[in-house]
C-alpha positions in Angstrom: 135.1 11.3 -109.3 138.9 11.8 -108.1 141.1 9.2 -107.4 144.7 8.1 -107.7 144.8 4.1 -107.8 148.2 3.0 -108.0 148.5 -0.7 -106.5 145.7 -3.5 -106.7 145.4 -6.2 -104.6 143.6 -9.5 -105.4 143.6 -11.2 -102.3 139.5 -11.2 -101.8 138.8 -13.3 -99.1 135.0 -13.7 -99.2 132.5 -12.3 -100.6 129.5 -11.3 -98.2 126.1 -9.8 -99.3 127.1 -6.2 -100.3 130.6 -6.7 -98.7 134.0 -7.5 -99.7 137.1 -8.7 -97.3 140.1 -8.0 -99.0 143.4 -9.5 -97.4 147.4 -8.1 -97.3 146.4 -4.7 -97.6 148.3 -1.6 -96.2 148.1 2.1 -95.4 144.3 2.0 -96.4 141.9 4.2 -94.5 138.7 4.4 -93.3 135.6 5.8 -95.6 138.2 5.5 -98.5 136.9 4.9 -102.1 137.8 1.9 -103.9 137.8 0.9 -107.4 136.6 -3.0 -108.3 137.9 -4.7 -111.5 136.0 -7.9 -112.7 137.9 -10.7 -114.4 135.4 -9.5 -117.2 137.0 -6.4 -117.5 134.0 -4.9 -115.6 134.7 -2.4 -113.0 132.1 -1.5 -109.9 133.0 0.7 -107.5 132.7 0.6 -103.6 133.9 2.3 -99.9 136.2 1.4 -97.2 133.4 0.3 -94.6 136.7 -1.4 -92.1 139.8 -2.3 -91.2 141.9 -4.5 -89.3 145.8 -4.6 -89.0 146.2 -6.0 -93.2 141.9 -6.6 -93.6 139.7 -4.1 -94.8 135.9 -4.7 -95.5 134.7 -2.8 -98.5 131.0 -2.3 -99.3 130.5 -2.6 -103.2 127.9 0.6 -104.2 126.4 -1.3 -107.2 125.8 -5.4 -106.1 128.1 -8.2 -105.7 126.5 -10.5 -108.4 128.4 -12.3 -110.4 132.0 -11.4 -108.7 134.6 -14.4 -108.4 136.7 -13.7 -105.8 139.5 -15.6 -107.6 139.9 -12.7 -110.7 138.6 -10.1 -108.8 141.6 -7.2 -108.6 140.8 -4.2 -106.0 142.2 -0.9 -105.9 142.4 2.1 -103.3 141.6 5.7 -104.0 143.8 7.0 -101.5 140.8 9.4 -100.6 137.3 9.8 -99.4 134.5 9.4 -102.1 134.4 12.9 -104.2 131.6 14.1 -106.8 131.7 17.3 -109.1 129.4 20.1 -107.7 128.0 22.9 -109.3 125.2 24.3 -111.4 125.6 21.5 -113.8 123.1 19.4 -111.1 120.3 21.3 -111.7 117.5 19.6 -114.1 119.4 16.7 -114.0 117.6 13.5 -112.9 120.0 10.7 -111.6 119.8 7.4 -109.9 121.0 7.0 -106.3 124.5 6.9 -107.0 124.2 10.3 -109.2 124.6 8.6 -112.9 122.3 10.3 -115.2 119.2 8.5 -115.9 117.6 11.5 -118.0 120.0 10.4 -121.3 122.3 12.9 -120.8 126.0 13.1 -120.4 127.4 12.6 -116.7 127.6 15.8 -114.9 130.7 17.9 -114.5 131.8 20.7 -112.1 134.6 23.3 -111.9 135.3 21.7 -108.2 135.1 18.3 -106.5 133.3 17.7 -103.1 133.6 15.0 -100.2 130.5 13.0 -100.2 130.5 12.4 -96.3 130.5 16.1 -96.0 132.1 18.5 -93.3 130.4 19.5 -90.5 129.2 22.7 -89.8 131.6 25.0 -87.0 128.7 25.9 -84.3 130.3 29.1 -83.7 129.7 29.6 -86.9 125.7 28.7 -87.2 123.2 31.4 -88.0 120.6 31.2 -86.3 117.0 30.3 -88.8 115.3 32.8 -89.5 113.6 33.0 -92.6 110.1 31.2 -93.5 110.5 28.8 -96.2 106.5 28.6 -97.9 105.4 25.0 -99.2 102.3 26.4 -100.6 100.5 23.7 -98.8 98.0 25.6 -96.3 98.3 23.6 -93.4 102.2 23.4 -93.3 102.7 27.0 -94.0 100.5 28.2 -91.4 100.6 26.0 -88.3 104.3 24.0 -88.8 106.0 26.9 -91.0 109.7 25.7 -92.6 112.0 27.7 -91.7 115.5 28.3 -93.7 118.0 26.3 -92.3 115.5 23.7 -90.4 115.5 20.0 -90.6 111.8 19.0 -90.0 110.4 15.3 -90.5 107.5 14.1 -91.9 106.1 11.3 -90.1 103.3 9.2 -91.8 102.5 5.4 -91.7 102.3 2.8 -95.1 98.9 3.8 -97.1 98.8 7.4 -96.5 99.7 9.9 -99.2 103.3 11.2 -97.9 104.4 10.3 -100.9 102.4 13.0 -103.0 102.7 15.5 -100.4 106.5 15.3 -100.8 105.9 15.7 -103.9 103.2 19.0 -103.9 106.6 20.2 -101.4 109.0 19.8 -103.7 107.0 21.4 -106.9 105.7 24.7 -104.6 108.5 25.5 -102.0 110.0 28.8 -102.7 111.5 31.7 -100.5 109.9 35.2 -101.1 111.6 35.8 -104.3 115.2 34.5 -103.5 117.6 32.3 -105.6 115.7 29.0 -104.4 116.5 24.9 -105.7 115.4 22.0 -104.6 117.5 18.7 -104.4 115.0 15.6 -104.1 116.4 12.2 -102.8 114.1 8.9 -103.7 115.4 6.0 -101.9 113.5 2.3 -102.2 110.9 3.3 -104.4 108.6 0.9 -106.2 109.0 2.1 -110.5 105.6 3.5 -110.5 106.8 5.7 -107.5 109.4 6.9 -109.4 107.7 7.7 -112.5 104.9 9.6 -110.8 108.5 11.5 -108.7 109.5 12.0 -112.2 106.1 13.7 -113.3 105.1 15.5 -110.6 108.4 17.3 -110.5 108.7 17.2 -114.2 107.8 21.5 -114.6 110.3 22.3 -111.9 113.0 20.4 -113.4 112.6 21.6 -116.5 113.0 25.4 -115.1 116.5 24.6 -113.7 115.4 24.5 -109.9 115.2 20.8 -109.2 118.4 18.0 -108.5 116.3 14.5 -108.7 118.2 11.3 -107.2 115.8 8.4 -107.4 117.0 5.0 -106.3 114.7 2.1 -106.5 113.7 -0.8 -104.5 115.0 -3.3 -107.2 118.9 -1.2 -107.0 121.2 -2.4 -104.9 120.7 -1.7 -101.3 124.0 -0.3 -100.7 123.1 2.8 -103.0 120.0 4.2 -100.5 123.3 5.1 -98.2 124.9 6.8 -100.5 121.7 8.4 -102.4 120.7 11.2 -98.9 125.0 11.9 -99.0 125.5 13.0 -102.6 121.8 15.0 -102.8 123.4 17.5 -99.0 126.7 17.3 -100.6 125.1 18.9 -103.9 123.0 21.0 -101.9 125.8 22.4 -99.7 127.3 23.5 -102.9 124.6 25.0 -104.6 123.7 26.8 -101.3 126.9 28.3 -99.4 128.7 28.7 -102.7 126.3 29.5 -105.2 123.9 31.4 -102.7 120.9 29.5 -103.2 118.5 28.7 -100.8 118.3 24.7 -100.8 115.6 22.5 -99.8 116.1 19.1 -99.8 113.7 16.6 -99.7 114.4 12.4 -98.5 112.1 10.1 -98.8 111.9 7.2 -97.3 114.3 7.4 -94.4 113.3 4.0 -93.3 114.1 2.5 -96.0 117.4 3.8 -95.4 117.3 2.6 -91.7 116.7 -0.7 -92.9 119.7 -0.6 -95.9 121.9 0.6 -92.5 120.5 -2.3 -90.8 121.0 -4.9 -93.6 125.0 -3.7 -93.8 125.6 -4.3 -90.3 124.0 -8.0 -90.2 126.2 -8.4 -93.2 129.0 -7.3 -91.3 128.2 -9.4 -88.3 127.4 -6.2 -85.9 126.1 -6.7 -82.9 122.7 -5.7 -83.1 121.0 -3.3 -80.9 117.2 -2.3 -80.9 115.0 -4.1 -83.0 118.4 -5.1 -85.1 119.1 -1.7 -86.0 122.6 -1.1 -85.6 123.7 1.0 -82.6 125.0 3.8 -84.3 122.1 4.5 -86.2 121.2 7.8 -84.2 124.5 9.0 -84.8 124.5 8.2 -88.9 121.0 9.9 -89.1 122.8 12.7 -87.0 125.5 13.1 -89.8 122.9 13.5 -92.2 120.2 15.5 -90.5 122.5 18.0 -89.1 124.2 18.8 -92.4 121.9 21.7 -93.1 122.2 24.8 -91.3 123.0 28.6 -91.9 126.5 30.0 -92.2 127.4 33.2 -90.6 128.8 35.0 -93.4 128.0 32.6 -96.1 125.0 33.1 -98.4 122.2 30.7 -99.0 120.7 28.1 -96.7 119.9 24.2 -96.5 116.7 23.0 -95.5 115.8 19.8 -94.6 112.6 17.4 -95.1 113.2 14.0 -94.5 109.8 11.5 -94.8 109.3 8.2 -92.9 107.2 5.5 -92.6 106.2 4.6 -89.4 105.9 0.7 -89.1 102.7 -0.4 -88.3 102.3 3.3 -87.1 104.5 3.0 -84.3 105.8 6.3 -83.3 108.3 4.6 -81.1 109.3 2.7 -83.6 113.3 4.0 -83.7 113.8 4.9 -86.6 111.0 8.2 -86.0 111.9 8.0 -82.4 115.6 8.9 -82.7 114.7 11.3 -85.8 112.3 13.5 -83.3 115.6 13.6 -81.0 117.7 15.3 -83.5 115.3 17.5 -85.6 113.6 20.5 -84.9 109.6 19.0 -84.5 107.6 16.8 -86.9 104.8 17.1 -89.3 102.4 14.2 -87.8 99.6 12.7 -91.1 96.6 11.5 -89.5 95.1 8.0 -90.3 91.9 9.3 -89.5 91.9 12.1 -91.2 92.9 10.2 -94.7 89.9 7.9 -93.8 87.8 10.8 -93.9 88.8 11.8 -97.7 91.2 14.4 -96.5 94.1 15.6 -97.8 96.7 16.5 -96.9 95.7 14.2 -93.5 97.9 16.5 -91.6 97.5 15.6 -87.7 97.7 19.6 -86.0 97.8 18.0 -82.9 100.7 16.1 -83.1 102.1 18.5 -85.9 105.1 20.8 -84.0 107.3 23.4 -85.7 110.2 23.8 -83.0 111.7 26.8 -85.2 108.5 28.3 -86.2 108.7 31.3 -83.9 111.8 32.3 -85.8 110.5 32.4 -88.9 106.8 33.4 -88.7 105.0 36.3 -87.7 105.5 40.1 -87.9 108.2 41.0 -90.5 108.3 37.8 -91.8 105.3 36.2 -92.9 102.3 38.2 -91.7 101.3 40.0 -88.2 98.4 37.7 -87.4 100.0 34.4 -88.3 101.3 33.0 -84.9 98.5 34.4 -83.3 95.8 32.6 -85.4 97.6 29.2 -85.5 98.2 29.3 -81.5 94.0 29.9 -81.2 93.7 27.3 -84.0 95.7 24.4 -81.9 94.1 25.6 -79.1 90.5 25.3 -80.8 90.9 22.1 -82.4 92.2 20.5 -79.2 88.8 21.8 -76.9 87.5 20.2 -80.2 88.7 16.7 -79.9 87.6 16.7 -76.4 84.1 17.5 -77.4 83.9 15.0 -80.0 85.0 12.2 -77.6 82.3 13.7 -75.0 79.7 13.4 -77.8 80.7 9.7 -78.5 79.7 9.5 -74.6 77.1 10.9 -74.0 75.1 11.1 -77.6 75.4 14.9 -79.5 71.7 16.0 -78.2 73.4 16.2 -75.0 75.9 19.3 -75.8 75.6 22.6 -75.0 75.5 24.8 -77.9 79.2 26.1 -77.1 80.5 22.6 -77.5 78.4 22.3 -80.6 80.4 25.2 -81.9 83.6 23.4 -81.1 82.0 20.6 -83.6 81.4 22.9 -86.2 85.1 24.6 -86.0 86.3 20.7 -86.7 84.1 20.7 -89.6 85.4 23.7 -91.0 88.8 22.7 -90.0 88.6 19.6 -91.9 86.6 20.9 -94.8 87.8 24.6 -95.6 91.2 24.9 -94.1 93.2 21.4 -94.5 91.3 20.1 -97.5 94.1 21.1 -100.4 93.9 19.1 -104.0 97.6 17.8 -104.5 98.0 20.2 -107.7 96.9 23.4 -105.9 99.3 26.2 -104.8 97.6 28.1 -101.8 99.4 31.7 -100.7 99.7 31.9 -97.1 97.7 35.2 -97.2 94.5 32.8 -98.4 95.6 30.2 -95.7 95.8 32.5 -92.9 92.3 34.1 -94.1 90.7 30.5 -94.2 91.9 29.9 -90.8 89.7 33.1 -89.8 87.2 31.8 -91.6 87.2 28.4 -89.2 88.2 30.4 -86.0 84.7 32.4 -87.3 82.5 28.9 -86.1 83.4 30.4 -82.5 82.1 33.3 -80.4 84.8 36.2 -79.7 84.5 35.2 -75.7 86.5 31.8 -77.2 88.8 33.2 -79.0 91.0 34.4 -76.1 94.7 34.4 -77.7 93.6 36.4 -80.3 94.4 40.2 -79.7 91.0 42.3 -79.9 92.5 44.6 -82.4 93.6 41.8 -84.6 90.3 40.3 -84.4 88.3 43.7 -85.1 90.6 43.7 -88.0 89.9 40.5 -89.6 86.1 39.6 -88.2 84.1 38.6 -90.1 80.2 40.5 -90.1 78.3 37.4 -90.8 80.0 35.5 -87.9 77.9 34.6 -84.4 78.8 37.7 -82.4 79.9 37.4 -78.3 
């Protein structure tokens, strides 16, 4: 880190939470990074959160424990908050504030980049266009990534969003291209971590993989800084190294509720819930960090995971994330009940960008074709199934016993994936026919008939 301390103050005022109120200081700025010194000798680090004519409140990035105002001595930077960038990231695994927790030596780069990041010109945005493949059926067919996208993942506490960020994060690649992945653990629980740590273990060791892990027992301050250094390394590695990037955060709530937990420290007035009221705007600065640069090489990708509380989609931290991304991934309760993973909702599963980046050219000529018809399919589907809970199954006509069978498949041959297992999205796409197979050809009516003579299968019920 950077920095050019050349007075130190000692006035601390108080010392509040994760905050300190330092008094008689001058020409200090905003977002400014601040060096601590204990009477101990220790130093801790922190960032210019406020000020106020000669105040300023600084939040202290490791904890405020033990810290007597009286021999405390602080110190400006003079500038924002820098890190090295570079190679030297990759197969490194670091807490949340980017120290190495792998045993190695900290990690050094040719060239020094802001941590709050600069945002990206519009004018200068290239459109996504590009398909970025999880190797996870379900995603790749019916919510394709595209290059450039941010996409959430909505689940609620108990399902495995965990593990499935984790099956992302190990398969992801693009077609062949210089591809890395930047991983960004905030509040985990240890065992979390360790299984983050194992589960990305193979990718790490081949040079693709940042890992920033920051645990529930770390201070809170760090989960805001942990989702800034992993796009700042990202942005690096992909518009100056021309990499595609994905990067992967998990748990944006637990972020929301670090934001939240500053701003009762700072005695903010609280708006929904007791979120702050700038939270849409600080997940907006993060969110809309990746991109496309016309001109530039390499991409950023997004995938940030939340927990819905109690399952509320309304809840704001998912409500205000839907706002600024481009769709959500949706995991079903119900489907996890049933033994399935990944418990991906397709209902209330939307790739805004998928259009872009699927289809002839790009992935395959079939591919929005077959996942339109399979929405379509599993939503006559749901309908039946709630008839049957009506009226008893005896009661169907064979055509909506069809629609059953097309959910069984569904569930049983297309979304069922083990966590381990790569599928190609040729084999997804050709399980999907196999499902879209439980139905006559008179009910498959967005599929073109020369795409289905091309794919149908012989031993299929006929029209």
């Amino acid at each position: 880190m950077t920095a050019g301390y050349e007075v130190e103050y000692t006035d601390v005022r108080e010392v509040r939470g994760p905050l300190l109120v330092v008094g008689g200081v001058s020409g200090v700025g905003w977002d400014e990074f601040v060096r601590i010194t204990l009477g101990s000798g220790e130093r801790r680090h922190g960032l210019v959160l406020e000020v106020d004519h000669d105040l300023a409140v600084v939040q202290v990035l490791e904890d405020t424990a033990g810290m007597d105002p009286s021999g405390t001595r602080i110190a400006f930077a003079g500038t924002p908050l820098r890190i090295p960038v570079g190679t030297g990231w990759l197969g490194r695994i670091c807490n949340g504030r980017g120290e190495p927790a792998d045993g190695g030596p900290p990690v050094l780069g040719a060239t020094y980049a802001a941590v709050g990041g600069t945002p990206i010109n519009p004018v200068r945005r290239e459109p996504p266009s590009e398909p970025v493949l999880t190797g996870v059926g379900a995603i790749d067919v019916l919510t394709t990534l595209v290059r450039g996208q941010k996409l959430p993942v909505f689940s609620a506490a108990g399902l495995p969003h965990l593990e499935l960020a984790v099956q992302i994060a190990a398969q992801s690649s693009c077609a062949g291209e210089a591809f890395s992945v930047v991983f960004a653990g905030m509040g985990l629980t240890h065992p979390d971590a360790s299984f983050v740590r194992e589960g990305l273990a193979e990718r790490s060791a081949s040079g693709e993989l940042v890992l920033l892990l920051n645990t529930a027992d770390e201070p809170v301050i760090e989960r805001l800084l942990t989702p800034r250094l992993a796009l700042t390394i990202a942005e690096h590695l992909a518009f100056d190294e021309a990499r595609h990037v994905l990067v992967v955060m998990t748990d944006m709530t637990a972020y929301a509720e670090a934001l939240r937990e500053v701003s009762a420290a700072r005695g903010e007035i609280p708006a929904r819930r007791a979120y702050p009221g700038y939270l849409y705007s600080d997940l907006a600065s993060l969110y809309e960090r990746c991109g496309r640069i016309r001109g530039r090489p390499g991409s950023v990708t997004v995938l940030p995971l939340l927990t819905m509380p109690a399952g509320d989609i309304t809840h704001p931290v998912p409500d205000l994330t839907g706002y600024i991304t481009e769709g959500q991934i949706v995991l079903s309760g119900e489907a996890h009940a049933l033994g399935v993973y990944p418990p991906l909702d397709a209902l209330g599963s939307l790739s805004r960008l998928m259009r872009k980046g699927a289809g002839p050219g790009r992935t395959r000529e079939d591919h929005l074709d077959v996942a339109a018809q399979l929405v379509a399919a599993l939503a006559r589907a749901r309908q039946v199934r709630e008839l049957a809970d009506l009226i008893g199954r005896p009661a169907l006509s064979p055509a909506d016993l069809r629609y059953l069978d097309l959910e069984h498949a569904w569930l049983t041959r297309f979304l069922a994936q083990r966590p381990d297992e790569h599928r190609p999205l040729d084999q997804a796409l050709d399980r999907a026919w196999e499902v879209l197979h439980a139905l006559p050809r008179s009910r498959l009516t967005m599929i073109p008939a020369a795409l289905y003579d091309a794919h149908h299968d012989d031993g299929g019920p006929h029209p």
